[in-house]
PLY file of the C-alpha trace (Angstrom):
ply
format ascii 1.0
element vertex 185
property float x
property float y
property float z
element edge 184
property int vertex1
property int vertex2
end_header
0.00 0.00 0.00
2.81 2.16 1.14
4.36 1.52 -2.05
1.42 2.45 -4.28
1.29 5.75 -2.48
4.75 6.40 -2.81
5.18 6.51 -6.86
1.48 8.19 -6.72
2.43 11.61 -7.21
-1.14 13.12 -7.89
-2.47 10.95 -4.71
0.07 12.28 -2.78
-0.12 16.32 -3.83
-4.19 15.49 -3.49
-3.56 13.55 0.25
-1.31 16.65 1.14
-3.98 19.25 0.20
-6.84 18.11 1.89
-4.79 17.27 5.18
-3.76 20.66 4.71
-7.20 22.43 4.58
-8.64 19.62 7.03
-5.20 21.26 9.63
-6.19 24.71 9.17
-10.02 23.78 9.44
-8.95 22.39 13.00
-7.10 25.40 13.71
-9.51 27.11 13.50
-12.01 25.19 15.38
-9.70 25.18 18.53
-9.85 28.35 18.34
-5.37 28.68 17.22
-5.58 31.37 14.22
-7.35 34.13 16.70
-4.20 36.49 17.57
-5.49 36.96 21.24
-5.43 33.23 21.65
-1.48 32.95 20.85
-0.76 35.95 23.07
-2.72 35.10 25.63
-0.38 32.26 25.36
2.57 34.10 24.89
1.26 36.38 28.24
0.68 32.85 29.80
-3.21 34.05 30.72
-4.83 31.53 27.95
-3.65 28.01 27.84
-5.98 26.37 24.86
-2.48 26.65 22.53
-0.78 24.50 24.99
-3.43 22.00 25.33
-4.19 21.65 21.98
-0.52 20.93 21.35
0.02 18.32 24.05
-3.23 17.01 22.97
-1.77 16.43 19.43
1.25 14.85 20.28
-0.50 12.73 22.43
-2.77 10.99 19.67
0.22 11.30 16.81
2.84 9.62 19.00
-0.14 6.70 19.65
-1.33 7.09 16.01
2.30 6.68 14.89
3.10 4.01 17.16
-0.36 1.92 15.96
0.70 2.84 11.83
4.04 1.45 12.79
2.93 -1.54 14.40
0.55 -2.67 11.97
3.52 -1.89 8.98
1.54 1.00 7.58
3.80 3.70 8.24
7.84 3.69 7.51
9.83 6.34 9.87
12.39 8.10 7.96
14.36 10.52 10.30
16.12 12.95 8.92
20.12 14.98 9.48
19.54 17.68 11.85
21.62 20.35 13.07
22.46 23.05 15.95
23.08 25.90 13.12
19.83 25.11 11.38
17.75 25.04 14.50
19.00 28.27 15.34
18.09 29.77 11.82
15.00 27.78 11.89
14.01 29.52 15.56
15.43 33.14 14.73
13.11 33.11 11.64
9.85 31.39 13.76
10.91 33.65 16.37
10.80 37.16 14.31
7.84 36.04 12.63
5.57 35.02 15.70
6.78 38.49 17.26
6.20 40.45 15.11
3.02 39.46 13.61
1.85 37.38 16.92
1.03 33.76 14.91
3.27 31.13 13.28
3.54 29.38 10.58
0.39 27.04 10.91
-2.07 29.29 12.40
-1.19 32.67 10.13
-2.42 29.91 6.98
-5.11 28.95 8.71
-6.08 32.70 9.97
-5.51 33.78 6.01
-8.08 30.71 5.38
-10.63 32.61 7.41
-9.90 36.07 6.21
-7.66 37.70 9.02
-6.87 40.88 7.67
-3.94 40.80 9.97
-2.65 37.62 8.79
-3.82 38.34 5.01
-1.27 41.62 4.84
1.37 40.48 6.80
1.45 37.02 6.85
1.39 36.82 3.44
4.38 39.27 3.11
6.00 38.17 5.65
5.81 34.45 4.41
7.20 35.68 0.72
9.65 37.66 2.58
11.13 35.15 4.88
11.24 32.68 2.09
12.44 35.11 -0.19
15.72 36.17 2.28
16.28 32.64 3.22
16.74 31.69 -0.58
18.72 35.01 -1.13
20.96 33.87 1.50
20.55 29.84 1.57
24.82 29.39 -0.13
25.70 31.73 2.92
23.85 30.07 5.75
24.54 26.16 4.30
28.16 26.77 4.46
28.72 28.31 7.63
25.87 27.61 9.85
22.99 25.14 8.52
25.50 22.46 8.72
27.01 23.22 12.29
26.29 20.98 15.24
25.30 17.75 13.26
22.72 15.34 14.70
22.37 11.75 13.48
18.85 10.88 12.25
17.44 8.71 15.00
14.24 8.35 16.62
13.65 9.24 19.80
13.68 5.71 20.87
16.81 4.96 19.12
18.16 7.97 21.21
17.48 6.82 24.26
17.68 2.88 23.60
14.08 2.31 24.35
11.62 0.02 23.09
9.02 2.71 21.41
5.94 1.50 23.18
7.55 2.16 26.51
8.32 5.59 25.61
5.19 6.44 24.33
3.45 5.42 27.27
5.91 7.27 28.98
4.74 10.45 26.94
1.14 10.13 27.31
1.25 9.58 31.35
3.62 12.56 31.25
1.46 14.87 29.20
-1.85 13.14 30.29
-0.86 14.50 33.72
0.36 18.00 32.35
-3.48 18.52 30.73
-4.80 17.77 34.01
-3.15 20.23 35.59
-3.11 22.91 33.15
-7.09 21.87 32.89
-7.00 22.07 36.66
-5.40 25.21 38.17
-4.43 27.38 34.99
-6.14 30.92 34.60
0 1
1 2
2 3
3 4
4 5
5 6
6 7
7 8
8 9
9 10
10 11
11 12
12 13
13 14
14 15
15 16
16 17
17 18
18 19
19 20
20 21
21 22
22 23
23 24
24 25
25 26
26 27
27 28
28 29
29 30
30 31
31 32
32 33
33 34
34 35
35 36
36 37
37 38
38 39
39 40
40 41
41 42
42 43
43 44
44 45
45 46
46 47
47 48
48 49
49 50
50 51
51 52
52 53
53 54
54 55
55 56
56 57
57 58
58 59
59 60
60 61
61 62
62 63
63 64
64 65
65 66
66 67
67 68
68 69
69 70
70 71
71 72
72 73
73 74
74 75
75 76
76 77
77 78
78 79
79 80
80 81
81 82
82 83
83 84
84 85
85 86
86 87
87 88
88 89
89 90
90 91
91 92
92 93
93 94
94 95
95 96
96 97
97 98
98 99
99 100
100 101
101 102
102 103
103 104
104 105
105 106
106 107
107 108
108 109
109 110
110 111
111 112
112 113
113 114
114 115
115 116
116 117
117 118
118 119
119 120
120 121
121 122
122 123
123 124
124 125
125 126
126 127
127 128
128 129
129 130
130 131
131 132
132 133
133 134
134 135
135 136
136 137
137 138
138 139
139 140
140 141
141 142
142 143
143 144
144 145
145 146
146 147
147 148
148 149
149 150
150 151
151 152
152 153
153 154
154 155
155 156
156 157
157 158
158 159
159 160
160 161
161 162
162 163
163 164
164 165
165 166
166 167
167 168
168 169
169 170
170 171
171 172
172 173
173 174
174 175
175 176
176 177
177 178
178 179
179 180
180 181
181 182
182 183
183 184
């Protein structure tokens, strides 16, 4: 099946635009591509960016782990590095302060007709892309590559079976919701 999907290049571009609109449509929906929900975050007075978040990484390390299991899904980790985190992060970082959303929810709040995110998300978007490809020969010779990381799973990392550490995870963040749920503002 995997297979099929793999030399399916219409499937796939088709697959990745309706998981992209059906993203953004759940954006939405929690409520992520409102500007005074990711400050409230960022001002630590509304917590439904968090949750959501823990709440997704909850049911994708499970949904992963199940895919996996049952040989429907292939991990295929890929070279990281320090330098390229730290571009990667400076450019998130200027972005979500000055406009106030990132990458994910500035799509989803141009998908619902944020004038905000309209103007200068989509600027900003062209313009970040458009200074990082300017300046992509600079940046992959002296920092991209800087600080290399072999591609391992997190299992692999830490030498655990992946079921334990996934359990692990979900008591972990399981317990985290509750509290947040619990005693945050």
């Amino acid at each position: 099946m995997l297979d099929r999907l793999h030399k399916n290049t219409r499937l796939q571009l088709t697959l990745g635009l309706v998981m992209g609109v059906l993203f953004g449509v759940l954006l939405q929906k929690g409520g992520l591509t409102h500007y005074d929900v990711v400050l409230g975050q960022l001002l630590f007075r509304d917590w439904t960016v968090v949750k959501i978040m823990l709440s997704a990484i909850i049911v994708g390390s499970v949904g992963i782990l199940v895919l996996k299991q049952f040989d429907l899904a292939r991990l295929h980790p890929k070279p990281a590095s320090l330098g390229g985190s730290a571009i990667g992060g400076l450019i998130f970082g200027v972005g979500l302060a000055t406009l106030g959303y990132c990458p994910g929810t500035v799509t989803g709040a141009m998908g619902q007709g944020s004038y905000d995110a309209l103007t200068g998300g989509f600027f900003g978007i062209l313009l970040g892309a458009g200074l990082f490809a300017h300046f992509y020969p600079m940046l992959d010779k002296h920092i991209l590559n800087r600080g290399r990381i072999k591609p391992k799973t997190f299992p692999e990392w830490l030498g655990v079976a992946p079921w334990k550490l996934v359990l692990a995870l979900v008591l972990v963040l399981g317990l985290l919701l509750w509290l947040i749920q619990s005693f945050a503002p």
